[in-house]
Every structure is written in C-alpha cells, then in structure tokens.
C-alpha positions in Angstrom: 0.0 0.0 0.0 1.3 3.1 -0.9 1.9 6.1 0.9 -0.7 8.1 -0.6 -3.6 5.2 0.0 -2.8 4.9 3.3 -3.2 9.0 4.0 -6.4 8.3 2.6 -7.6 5.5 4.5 -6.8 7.3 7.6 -8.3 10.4 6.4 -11.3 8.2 5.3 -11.3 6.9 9.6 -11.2 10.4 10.2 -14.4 11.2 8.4 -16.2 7.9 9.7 -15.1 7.9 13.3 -17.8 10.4 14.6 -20.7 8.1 13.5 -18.9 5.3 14.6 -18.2 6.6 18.2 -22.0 7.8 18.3 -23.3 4.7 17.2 -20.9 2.2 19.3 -21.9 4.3 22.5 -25.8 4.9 22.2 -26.5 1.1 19.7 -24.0 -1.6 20.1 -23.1 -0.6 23.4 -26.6 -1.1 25.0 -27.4 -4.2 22.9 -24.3 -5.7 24.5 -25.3 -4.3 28.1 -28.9 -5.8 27.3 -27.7 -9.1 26.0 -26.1 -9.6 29.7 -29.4 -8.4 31.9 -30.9 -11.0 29.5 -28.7 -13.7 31.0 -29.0 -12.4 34.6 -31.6 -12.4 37.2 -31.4 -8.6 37.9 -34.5 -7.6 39.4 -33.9 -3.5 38.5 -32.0 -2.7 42.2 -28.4 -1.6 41.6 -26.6 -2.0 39.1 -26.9 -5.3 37.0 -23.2 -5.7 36.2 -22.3 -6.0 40.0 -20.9 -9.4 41.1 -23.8 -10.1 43.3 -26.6 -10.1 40.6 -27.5 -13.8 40.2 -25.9 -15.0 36.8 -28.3 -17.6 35.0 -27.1 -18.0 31.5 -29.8 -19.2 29.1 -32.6 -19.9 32.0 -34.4 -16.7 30.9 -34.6 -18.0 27.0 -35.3 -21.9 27.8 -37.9 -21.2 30.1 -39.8 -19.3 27.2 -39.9 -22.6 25.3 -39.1 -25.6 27.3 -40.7 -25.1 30.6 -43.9 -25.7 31.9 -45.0 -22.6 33.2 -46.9 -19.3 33.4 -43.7 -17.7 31.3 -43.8 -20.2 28.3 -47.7 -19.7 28.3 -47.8 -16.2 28.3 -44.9 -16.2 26.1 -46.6 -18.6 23.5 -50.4 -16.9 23.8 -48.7 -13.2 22.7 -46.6 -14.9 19.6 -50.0 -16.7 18.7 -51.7 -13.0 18.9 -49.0 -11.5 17.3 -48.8 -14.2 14.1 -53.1 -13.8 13.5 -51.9 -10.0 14.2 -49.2 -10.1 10.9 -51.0 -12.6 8.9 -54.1 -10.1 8.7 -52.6 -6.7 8.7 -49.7 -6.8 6.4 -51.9 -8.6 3.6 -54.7 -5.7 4.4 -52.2 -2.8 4.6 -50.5 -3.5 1.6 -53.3 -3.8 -0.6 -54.9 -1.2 0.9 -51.7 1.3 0.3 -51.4 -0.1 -3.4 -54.9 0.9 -4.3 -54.9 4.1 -2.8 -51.2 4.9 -4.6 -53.1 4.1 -8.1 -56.3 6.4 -6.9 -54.1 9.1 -6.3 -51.7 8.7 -9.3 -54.8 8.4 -11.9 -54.1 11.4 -13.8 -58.2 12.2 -14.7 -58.4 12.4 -10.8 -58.7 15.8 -10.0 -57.6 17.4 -6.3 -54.9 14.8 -6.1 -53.2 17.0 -3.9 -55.8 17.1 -1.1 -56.4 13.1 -1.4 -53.0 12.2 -0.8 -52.9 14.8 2.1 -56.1 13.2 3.3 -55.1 9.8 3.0 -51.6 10.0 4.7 -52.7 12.2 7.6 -53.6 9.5 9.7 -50.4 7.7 9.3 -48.6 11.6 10.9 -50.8 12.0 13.5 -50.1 10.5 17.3 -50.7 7.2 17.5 -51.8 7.7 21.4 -54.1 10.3 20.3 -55.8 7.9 17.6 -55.9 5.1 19.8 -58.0 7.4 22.6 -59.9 8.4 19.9 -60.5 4.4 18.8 -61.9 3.9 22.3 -64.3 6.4 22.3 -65.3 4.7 18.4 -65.6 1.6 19.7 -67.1 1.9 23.1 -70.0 0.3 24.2 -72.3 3.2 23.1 -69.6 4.7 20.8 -70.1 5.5 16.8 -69.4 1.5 15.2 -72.6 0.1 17.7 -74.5 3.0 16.9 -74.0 2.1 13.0 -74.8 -1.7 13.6 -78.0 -1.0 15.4 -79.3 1.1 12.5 -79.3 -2.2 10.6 -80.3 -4.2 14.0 -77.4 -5.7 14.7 -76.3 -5.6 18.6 -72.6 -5.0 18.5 -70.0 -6.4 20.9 -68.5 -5.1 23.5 -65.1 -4.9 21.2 -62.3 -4.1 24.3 -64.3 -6.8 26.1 -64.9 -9.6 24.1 -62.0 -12.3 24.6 -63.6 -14.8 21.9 -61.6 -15.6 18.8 -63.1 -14.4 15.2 -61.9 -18.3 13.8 -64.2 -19.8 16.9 -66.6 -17.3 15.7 -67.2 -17.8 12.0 -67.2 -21.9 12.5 -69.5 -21.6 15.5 -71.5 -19.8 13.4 -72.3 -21.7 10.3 -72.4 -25.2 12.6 -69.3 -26.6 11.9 -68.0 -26.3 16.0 -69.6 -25.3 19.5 -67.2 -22.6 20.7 -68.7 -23.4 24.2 -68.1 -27.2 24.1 -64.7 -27.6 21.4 -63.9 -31.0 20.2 -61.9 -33.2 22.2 -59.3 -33.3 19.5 -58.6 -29.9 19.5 -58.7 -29.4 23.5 -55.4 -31.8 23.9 -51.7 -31.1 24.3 -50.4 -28.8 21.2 -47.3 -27.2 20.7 -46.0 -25.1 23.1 -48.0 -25.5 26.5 -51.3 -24.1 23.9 -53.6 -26.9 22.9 -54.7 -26.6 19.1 -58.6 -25.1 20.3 -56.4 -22.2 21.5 -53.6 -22.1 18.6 -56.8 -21.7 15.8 -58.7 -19.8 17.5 -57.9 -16.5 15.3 -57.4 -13.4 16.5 -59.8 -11.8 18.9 -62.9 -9.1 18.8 -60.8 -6.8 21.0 -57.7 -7.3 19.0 -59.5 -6.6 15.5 -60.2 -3.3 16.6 -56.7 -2.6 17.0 -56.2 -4.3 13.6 -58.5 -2.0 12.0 -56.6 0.9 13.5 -52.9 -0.5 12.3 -54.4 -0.8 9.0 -55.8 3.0 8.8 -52.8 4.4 10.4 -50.0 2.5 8.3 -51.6 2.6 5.0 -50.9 6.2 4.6 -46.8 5.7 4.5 -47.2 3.2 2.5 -49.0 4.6 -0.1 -46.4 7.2 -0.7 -43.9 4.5 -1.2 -46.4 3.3 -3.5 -46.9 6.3 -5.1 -43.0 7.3 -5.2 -42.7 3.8 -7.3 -45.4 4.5 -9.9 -44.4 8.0 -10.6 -41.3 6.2 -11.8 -42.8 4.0 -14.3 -42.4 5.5 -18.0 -46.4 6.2 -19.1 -44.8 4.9 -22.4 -44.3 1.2 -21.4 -48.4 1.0 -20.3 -49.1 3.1 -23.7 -47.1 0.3 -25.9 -49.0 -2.7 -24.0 -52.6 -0.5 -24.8 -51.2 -0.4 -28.3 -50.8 -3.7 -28.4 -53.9 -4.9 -27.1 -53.7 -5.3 -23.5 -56.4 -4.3 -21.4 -56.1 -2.4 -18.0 -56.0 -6.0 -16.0 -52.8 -7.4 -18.4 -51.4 -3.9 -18.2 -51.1 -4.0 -14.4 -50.1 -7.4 -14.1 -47.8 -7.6 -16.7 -46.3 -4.0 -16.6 -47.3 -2.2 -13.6 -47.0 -4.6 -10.6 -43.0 -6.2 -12.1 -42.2 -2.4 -11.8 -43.3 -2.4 -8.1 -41.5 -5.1 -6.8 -38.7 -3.2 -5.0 -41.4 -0.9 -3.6 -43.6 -4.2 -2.8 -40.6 -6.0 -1.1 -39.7 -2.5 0.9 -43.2 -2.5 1.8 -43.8 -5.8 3.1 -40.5 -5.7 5.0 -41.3 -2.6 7.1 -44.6 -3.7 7.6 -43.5 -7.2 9.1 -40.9 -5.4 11.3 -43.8 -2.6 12.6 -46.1 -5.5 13.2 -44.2 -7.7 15.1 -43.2 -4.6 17.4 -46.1 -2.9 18.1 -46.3 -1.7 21.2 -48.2 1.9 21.7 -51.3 0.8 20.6 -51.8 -2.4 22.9 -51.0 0.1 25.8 -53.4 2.7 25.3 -56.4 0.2 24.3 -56.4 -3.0 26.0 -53.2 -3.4 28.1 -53.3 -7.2 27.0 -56.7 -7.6 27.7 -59.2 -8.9 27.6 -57.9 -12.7 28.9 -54.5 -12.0 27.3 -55.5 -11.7 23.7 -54.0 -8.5 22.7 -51.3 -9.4 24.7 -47.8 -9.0 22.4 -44.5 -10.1 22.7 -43.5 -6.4 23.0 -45.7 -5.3 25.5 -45.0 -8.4 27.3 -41.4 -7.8 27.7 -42.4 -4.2 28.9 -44.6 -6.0 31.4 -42.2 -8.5 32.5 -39.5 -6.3 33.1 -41.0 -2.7 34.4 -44.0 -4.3 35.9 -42.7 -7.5 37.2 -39.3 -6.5 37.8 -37.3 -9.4 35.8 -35.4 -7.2 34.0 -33.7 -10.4 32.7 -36.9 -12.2 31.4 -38.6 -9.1 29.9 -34.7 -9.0 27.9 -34.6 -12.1 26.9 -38.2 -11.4 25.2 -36.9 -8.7 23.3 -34.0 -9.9 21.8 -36.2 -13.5 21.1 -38.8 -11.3 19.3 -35.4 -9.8 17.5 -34.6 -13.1 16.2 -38.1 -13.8 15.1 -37.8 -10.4 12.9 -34.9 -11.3 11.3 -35.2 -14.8 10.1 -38.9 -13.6 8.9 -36.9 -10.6 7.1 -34.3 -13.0 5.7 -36.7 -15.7 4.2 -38.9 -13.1 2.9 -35.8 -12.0 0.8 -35.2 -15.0 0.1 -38.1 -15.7 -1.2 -38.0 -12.6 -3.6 -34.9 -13.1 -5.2 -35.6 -16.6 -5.7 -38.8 -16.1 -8.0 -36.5 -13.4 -9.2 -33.8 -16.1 -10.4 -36.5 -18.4 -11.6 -37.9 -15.5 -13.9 -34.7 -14.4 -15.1 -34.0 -17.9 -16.2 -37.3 -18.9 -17.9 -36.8 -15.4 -19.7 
C-alpha cells in the first residue's frame, strides 16, 4: 500500500469515526449491556453488572420454550396473537396502500393533492391520540354500535370480548360449538397451547386494534407506492394498450413487475412494525381482555418494568429480535428466488 492510500484510508477513519463513536456508545453498546441483563436475574436494584446479581445464562430464554410454566404460556399466547396480528394486517395494509397509490396517481383524478394529504394524515398524527380516539369509536355506546344497530345488529362489547373471530365464523355456520370444542382440539399442542387455543384466530378486542394498524399505516405506504409509480415511464403501459392489453394485463404484466422493490420495501417494514407494536396495545387494552392483545413487545415491557425481571422481559426482546430477522431473511429469500427463476425462464 502506498503512501498516498494509506493517507487516505486514515483520512477516510477520520471522516467515519464520529458516526462510529455515536453509534458504538448509544447502539452496540446497549445491545451488548442488554444481552447480559438477558442472561442475569437482575430484578432493576443496583446495578446489574455487580458481582452479586445472580448469573443464570440461558434460563431466561429456555424457560420461554421448554418449561412448563406461566412464562412459556404467556410467552406462546402473545406470539400466537401477534402471528393472526401479521398474517391479517400486512396482507390488508399493503393492498390497501397499493390501491390508494393508483387512486391518487390516476391522472383524470382531479384534487390529487388534497387526497393524498387526506389519505396519509392518519399515518402523521399520534398514534396515542388515535388510539384514545379508537376507544371512544368503539365503546359500548360509541359511533361502530351505533352504526350496527341502525341495521339491527347488537354490537359487541369490542375491548371486552376475549372470543376468537376463527371460533366465531365456525361456530356460526355449525361446523363447531365454541362453548363445548372438540376433544381433538382441546389436547396437548405445541407449546404449553392446545390446538382449540392455537386456531382460534385473533380476537374481537384485537381486531379493533387491527383496524386501526391498517388506517394508520396505510398512509406511509401509499407514498412508497406512489413514489414507485411515478417512476414508471407512461410509455411502457401506452405500448402494451397499443398492443392490445387491457387495463387487468397492463397491471399485471407492466405495472405490478415495476413495483417489486417498492412491494418488497413495503412488506418488510410492515412485518418489522407489526411484530413490534407496542403503543397501541397500551393505550387500548393493556393485554386484555384474557391475554388476547397481549404482544411479545408489550409483554417484555410487562415483564421487566412491571414484574421487575429485567432479565426475562430481555430475553423477550432480543427472542422477538430473532423472530424479525429470520422472517426478514426468508422473505428475501423468497423474492430473489422467483427473481432467479424469472430471469431464467426469460
């Protein structure tokens, strides 16, 4: 290396080593610091990196899986919530910030500038504040009841009612009592959760904070949207009209390829959010009713500043880490592997 490379390497250090002081003190730093509470039994007295905190190495993590217990149920009953949570509001945010991006970017639309102001307003305002606002909605006497009974419908009480929507819909065309479940079902499943309680779909209470996810994320997403489709030549969907394609084959064939960076951004960040949401479960139900809007992230708050096992409520975090990023890495995986296989057949 010569002289003159290695002035520039150090001048390149130079540049760098602000941001990597910064982020070494006030990231990595406390991730280390919190990966060793997570393997102690520090109950929040003192400091946890004294010799008299209690060391128990991976107790805190095996106890979440292997150990009969009120932990691994707990534990199990918010990643249950939390999958039905994903599985409906990523699939519902998505297409709902897709079809708003093409409302807004329809070039006969007029006032485009007021719907996408209107549209992404929700997704800028407090999320505290909508969720106060969400229980006043959905109260007993609030506006969503007062709707239904217009039509003569008695609506539930939604931050009440425990029962899942899956027990609901199969109780309700015959197929299942959700009083008196089949024996099959009521037996040992996975996890310390018998298969009744693994299928039973997410709950009233925890659909209302679905609803709000959805009308709060949608907004953000739609701009990403939106950013995308702006950057799609109007010549590309003029050619396939030319040639014969109606709207349907012009989006499917043209349009929605283009997306697929924006589509993959989209349903990354909205896995992440998902599996970390926190503010809303707090203002609206606390984990209620019968622990089914209980989260992993609002369980590791509970276990640690509630509870006072800083080391438990840890190791919950940095398990619902790992969940994120093997869902984030298959996901990818998943993507550039249709990519391949397109690439290829081309």
């Amino acid at each position: 290396m010569s002289g003159r490379e290695s002035r520039q390497n150090v001048a390149g250090w130079l540049f760098v080593a602000p941001v990597v002081i910064v982020l070494g003190l006030f990231v990595l730093a406390p991730i280390l610091m919190a990966f060793w509470v997570s393997l102690t039994d520090w109950n929040g007295q003192g400091s946890p990196f004294k010799g008299d905190v209690p060391f128990v190495g991976v107790d805190n993590y095996t106890r979440l899986f292997t150990e009969e217990g009120l932990a691994r149920q707990d534990f199990m009953t918010s990643v249950r919530n939390n999958i039905y949570f994903v599985a409906i509001v990523v699939p519902a945010q998505t297409v709902l910030a897709l079809g708003l991006a093409l409302i807004v970017n329809a070039r006969l639309l007029r006032g485009r500038t007021f719907f996408r102001a209107a549209f992404f307003f929700p997704s800028v305002t407090s999320s505290v504040a909508v969720s106060v606002v969400f229980l006043f909605v959905f109260a007993n006497s609030g506006t969503v009841n007062g709707l239904l009974n217009l039509f003569g419908i008695d609506g539930p009480q939604w931050f009440a009612d425990s029962r899942g929507v899956l027990h609901l819909l199969l109780g309700s065309v015959g197929l299942v009592d959700p009083e008196a479940p089949p024996d099959l079902l009521t037996g040992g499943g996975p996890f310390g959760l018998s298969w009744w309680e693994w299928l039973s779909g997410p709950s009233v209470a925890m659909m209302t904070i679905i609803a709000l996810i959805v009308w709060t994320t949608s907004g953000t997403f739609m701009i990403m949207f939106l950013a995308a489709l702006q950057d799609i030549p109007v010549t590309l969907e003029e050619a396939a009209m030319l040639d014969g394609a109606g709207r349907r084959q012009v989006f499917r064939h043209v349009t929605l390829p283009l997306l697929k960076p924006a589509l993959f951004l989209v349903l990354t960040l909205g896995i992440i959010s998902t599996w970390h949401v926190f503010d809303q479960v707090y203002v609206m139900s606390q984990g209620n009713p019968a622990k089914t809007t209980l989260t992993p992230a609002f369980l590791s708050y509970q276990t640690a500043f509630r509870s006072f096992e800083y080391g438990s409520g840890t190791a919950i975090s940095f398990v619902l880490f790992a969940i994120i990023m093997v869902l984030t890495l298959i996901q990818r995986w998943v993507m550039r592997e249709r990519n391949g296989r397109r690439l290829r057949h081309g």
